[in-house]
OpenMM code with the backbone's topology and positions (N, CA, C; nanometers):
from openmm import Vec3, app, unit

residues = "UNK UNK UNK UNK UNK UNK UNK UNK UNK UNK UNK UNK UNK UNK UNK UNK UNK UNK UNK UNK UNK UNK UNK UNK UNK UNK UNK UNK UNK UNK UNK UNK UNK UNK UNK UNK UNK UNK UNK UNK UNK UNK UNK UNK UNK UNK UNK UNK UNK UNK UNK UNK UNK UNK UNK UNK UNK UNK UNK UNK UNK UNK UNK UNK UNK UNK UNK UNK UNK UNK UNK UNK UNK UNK UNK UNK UNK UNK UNK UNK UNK UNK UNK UNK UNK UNK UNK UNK UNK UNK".split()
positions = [
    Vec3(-4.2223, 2.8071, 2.4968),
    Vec3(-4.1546, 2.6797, 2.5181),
    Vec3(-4.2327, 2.5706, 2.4447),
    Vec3(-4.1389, 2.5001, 2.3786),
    Vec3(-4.2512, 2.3594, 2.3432),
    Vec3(-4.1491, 2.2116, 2.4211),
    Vec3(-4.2802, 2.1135, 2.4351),
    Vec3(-4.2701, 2.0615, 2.4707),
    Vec3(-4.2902, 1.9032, 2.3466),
    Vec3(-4.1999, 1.8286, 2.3324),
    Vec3(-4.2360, 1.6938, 2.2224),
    Vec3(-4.2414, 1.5620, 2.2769),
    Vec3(-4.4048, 1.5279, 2.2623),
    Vec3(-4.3856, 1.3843, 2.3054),
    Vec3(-4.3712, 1.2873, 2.2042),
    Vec3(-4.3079, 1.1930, 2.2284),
    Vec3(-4.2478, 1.0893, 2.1348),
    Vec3(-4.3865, 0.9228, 2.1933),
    Vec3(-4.4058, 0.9157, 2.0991),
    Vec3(-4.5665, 0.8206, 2.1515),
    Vec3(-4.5671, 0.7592, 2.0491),
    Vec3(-4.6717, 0.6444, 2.0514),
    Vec3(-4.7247, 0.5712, 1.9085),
    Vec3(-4.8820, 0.5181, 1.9566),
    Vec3(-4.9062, 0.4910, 1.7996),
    Vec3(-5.0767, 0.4641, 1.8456),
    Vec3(-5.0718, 0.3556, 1.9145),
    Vec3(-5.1698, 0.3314, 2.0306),
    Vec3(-5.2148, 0.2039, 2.0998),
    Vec3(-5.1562, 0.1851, 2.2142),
    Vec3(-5.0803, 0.3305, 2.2452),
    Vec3(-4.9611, 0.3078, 2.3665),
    Vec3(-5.0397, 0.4111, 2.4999),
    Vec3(-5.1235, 0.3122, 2.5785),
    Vec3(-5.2323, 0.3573, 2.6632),
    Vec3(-5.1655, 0.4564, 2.7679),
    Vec3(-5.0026, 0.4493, 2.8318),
    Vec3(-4.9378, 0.5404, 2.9062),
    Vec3(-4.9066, 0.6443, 2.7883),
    Vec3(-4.9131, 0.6719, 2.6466),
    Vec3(-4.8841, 0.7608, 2.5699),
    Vec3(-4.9855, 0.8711, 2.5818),
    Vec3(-5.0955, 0.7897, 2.5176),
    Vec3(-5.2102, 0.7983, 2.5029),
    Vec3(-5.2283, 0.9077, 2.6788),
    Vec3(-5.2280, 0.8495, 2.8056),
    Vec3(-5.2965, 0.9236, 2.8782),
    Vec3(-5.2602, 1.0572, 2.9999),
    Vec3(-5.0683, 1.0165, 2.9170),
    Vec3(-4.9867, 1.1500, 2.9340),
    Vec3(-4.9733, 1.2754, 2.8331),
    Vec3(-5.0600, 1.2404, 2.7787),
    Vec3(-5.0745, 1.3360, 2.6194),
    Vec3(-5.2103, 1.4044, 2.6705),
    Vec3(-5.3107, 1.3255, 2.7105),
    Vec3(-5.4099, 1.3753, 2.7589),
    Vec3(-5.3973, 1.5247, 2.8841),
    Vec3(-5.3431, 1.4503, 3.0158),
    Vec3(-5.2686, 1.4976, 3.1211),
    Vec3(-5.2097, 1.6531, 3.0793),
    Vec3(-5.1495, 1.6194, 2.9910),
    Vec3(-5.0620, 1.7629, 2.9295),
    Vec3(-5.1665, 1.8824, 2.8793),
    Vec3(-5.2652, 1.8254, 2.8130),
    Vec3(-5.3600, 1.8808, 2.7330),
    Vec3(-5.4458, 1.9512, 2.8219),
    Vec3(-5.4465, 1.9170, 2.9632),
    Vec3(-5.5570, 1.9716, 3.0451),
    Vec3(-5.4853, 2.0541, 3.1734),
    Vec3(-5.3272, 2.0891, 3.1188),
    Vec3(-5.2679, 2.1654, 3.1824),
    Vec3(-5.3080, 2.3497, 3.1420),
    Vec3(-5.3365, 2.4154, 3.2361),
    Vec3(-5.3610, 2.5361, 3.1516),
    Vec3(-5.2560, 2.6386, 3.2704),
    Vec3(-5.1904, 2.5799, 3.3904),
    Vec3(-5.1030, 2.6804, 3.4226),
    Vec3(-4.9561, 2.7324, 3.3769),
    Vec3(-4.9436, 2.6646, 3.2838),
    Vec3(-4.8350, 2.6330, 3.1979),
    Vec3(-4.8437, 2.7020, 3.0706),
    Vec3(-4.7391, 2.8245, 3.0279),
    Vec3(-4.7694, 2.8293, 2.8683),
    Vec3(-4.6306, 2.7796, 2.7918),
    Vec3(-4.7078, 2.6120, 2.7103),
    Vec3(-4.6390, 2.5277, 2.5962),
    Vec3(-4.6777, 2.5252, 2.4835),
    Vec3(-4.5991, 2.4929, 2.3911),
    Vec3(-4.6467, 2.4488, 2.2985),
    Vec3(-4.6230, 2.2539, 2.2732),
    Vec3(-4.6997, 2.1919, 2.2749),
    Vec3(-4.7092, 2.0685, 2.2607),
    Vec3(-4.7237, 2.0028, 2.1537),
    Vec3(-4.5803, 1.9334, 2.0742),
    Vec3(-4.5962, 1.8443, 1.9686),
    Vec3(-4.6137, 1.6945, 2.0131),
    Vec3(-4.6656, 1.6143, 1.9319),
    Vec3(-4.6730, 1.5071, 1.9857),
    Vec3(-4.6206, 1.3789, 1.8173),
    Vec3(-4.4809, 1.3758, 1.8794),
    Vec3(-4.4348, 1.2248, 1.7423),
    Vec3(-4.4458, 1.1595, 1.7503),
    Vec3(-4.5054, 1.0467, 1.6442),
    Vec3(-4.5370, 0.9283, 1.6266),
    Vec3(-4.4099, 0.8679, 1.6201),
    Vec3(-4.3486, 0.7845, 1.7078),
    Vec3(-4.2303, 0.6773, 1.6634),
    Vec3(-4.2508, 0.5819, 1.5467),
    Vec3(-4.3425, 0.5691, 1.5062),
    Vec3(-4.3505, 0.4737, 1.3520),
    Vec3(-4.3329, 0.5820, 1.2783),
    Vec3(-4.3375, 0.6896, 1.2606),
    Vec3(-4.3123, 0.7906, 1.1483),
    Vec3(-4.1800, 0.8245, 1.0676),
    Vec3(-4.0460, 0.7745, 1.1991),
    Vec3(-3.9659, 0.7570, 1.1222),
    Vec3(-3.8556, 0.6577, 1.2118),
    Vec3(-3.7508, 0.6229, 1.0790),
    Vec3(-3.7075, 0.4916, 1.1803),
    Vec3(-3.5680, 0.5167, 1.3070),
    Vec3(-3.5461, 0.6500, 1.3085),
    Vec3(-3.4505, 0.7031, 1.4270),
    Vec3(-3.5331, 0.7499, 1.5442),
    Vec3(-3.6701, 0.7197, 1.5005),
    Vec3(-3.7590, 0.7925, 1.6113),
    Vec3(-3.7724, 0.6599, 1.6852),
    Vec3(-3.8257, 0.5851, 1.6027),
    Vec3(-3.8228, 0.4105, 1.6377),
    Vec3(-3.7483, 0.3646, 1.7360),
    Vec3(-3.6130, 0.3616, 1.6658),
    Vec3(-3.4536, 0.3198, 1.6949),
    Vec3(-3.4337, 0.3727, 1.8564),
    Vec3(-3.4760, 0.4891, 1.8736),
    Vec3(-3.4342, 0.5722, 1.9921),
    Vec3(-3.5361, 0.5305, 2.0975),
    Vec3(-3.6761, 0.5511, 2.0366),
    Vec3(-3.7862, 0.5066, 2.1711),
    Vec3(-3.8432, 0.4261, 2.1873),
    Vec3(-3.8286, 0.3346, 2.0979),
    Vec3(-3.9005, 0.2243, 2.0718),
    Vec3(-3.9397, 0.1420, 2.2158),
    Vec3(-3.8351, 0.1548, 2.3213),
    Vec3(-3.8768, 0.0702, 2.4352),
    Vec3(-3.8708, 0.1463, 2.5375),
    Vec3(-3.9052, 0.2806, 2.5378),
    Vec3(-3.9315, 0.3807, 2.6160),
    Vec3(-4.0650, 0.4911, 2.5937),
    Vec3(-4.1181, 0.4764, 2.5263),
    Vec3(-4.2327, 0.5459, 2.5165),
    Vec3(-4.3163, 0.5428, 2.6219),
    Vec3(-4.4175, 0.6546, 2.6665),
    Vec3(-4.3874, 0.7412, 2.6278),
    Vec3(-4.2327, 0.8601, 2.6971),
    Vec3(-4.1683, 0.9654, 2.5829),
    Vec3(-4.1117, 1.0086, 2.6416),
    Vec3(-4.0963, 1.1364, 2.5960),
    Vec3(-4.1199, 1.2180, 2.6958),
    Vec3(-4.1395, 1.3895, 2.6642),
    Vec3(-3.9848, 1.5028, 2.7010),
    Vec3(-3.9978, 1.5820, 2.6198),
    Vec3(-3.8540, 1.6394, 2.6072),
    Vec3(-3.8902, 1.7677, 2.6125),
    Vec3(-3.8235, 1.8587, 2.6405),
    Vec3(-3.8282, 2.0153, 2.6328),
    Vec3(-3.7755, 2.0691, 2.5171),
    Vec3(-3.7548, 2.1369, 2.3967),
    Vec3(-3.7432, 2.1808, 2.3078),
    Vec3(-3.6749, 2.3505, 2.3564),
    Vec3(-3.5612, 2.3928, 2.3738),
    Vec3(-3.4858, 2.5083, 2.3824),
    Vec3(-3.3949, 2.5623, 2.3443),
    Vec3(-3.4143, 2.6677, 2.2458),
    Vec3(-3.3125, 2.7133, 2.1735),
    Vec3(-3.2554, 2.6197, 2.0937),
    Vec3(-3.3258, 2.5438, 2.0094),
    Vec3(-3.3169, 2.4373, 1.9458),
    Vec3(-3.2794, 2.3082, 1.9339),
    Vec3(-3.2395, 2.3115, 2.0201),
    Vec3(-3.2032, 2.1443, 2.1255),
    Vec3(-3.3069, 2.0797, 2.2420),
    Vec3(-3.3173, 1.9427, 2.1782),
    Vec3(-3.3747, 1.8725, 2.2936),
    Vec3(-3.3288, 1.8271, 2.3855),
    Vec3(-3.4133, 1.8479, 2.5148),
    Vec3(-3.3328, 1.7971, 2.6356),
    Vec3(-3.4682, 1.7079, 2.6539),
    Vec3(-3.4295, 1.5470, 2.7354),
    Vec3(-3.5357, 1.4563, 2.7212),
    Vec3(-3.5432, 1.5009, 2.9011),
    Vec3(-3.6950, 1.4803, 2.9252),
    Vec3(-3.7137, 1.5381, 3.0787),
    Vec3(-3.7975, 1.3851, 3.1499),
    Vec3(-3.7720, 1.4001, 3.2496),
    Vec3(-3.7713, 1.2930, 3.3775),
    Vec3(-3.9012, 1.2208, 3.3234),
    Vec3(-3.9135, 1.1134, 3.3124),
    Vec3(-4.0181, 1.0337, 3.2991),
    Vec3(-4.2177, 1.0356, 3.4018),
    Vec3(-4.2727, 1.0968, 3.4118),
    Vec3(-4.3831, 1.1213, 3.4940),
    Vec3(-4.4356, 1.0201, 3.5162),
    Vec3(-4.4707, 0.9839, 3.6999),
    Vec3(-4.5751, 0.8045, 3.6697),
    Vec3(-4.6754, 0.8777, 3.6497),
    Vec3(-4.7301, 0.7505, 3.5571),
    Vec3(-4.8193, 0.7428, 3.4942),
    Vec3(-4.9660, 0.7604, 3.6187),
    Vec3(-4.9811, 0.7525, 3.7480),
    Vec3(-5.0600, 0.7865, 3.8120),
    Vec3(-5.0624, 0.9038, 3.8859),
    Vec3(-4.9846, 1.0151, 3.8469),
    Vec3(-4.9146, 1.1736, 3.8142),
    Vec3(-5.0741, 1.1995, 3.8083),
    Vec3(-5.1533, 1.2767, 3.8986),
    Vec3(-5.2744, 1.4120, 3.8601),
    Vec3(-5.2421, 1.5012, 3.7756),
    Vec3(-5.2897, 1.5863, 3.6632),
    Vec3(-5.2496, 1.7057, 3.6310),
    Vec3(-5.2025, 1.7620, 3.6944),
    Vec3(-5.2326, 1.8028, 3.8288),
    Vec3(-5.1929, 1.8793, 3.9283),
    Vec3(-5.0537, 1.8555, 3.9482),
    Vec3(-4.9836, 1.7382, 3.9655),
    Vec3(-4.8860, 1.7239, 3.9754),
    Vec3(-4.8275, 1.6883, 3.8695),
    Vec3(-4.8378, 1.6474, 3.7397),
    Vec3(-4.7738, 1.7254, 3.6303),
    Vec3(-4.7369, 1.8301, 3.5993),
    Vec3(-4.8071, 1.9121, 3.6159),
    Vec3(-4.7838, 2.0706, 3.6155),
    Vec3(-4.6439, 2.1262, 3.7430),
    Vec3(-4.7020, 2.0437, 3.8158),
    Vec3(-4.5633, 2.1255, 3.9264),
    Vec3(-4.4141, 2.0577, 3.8555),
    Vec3(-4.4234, 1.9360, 3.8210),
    Vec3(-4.2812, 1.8722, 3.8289),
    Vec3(-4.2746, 1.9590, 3.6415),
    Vec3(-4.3494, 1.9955, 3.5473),
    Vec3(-4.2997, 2.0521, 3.4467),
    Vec3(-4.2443, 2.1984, 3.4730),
    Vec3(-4.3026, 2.2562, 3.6227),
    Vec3(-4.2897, 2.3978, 3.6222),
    Vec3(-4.1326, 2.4228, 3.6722),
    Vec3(-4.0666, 2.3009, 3.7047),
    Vec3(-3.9576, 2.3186, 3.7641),
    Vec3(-3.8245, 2.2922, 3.6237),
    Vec3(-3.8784, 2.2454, 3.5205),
    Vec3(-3.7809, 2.2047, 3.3877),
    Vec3(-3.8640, 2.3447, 3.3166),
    Vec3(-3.9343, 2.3793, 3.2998),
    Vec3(-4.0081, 2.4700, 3.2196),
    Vec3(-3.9934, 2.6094, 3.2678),
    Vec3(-3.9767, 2.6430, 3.4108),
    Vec3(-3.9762, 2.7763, 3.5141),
    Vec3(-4.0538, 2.8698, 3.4510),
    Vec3(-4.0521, 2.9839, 3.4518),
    Vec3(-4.1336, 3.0981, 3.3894),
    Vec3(-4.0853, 3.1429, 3.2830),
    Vec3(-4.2164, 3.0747, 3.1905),
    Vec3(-4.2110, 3.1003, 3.0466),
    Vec3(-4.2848, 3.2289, 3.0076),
    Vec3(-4.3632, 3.3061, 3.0959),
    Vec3(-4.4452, 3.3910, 3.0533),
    Vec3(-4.3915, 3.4615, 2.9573),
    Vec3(-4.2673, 3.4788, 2.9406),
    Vec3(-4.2376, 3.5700, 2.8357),
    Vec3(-4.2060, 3.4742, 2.6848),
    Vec3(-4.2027, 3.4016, 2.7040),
    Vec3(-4.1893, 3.2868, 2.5890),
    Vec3(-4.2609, 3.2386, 2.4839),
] * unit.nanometer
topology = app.Topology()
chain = topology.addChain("A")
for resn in residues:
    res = topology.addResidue(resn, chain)
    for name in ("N", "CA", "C"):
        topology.addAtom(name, app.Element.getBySymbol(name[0]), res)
């Protein structure tokens, strides 16, 4: 499964849900992370929503529930395990 966050530099809730993700290890993702200045539909779309993370399946994105930002790993991991379910074979 991958997972794409849509972020830009200097964006401190980007910045520390990117982190959060990174220190998930009960989960197997793959994690891209797009810069919204990189292109201008990335812009256009998130520009006043960043950050915002999507599931990537069977080649379509589905954009997934927004996490507060005072979310533990711990509870990142549960609310991804319920959009993500068992990937072990994935």
């Amino acid at each position: 499964m991958r997972l794409i966050l849509y972020s830009k530099l200097g964006c401190h809730l980007c910045e520390g849900l990117q982190e959060k993700l990174e220190q998930i290890q009960g989960l197997d993702f793959d994690l891209e992370v797009r810069d919204i200045t990189s292109r201008p539909d990335w812009f256009q779309a998130y520009e006043y929503e960043v950050p915002v993370l999507c599931r990537n399946a069977s080649g379509s994105e589905e954009k997934l529930p927004r996490p507060s930002p005072r979310a533990t790993v711990r509870q990142l991991e549960q609310m991804l395990q319920k959009y993500l379910g068992n990937n072990d074979s994935q």
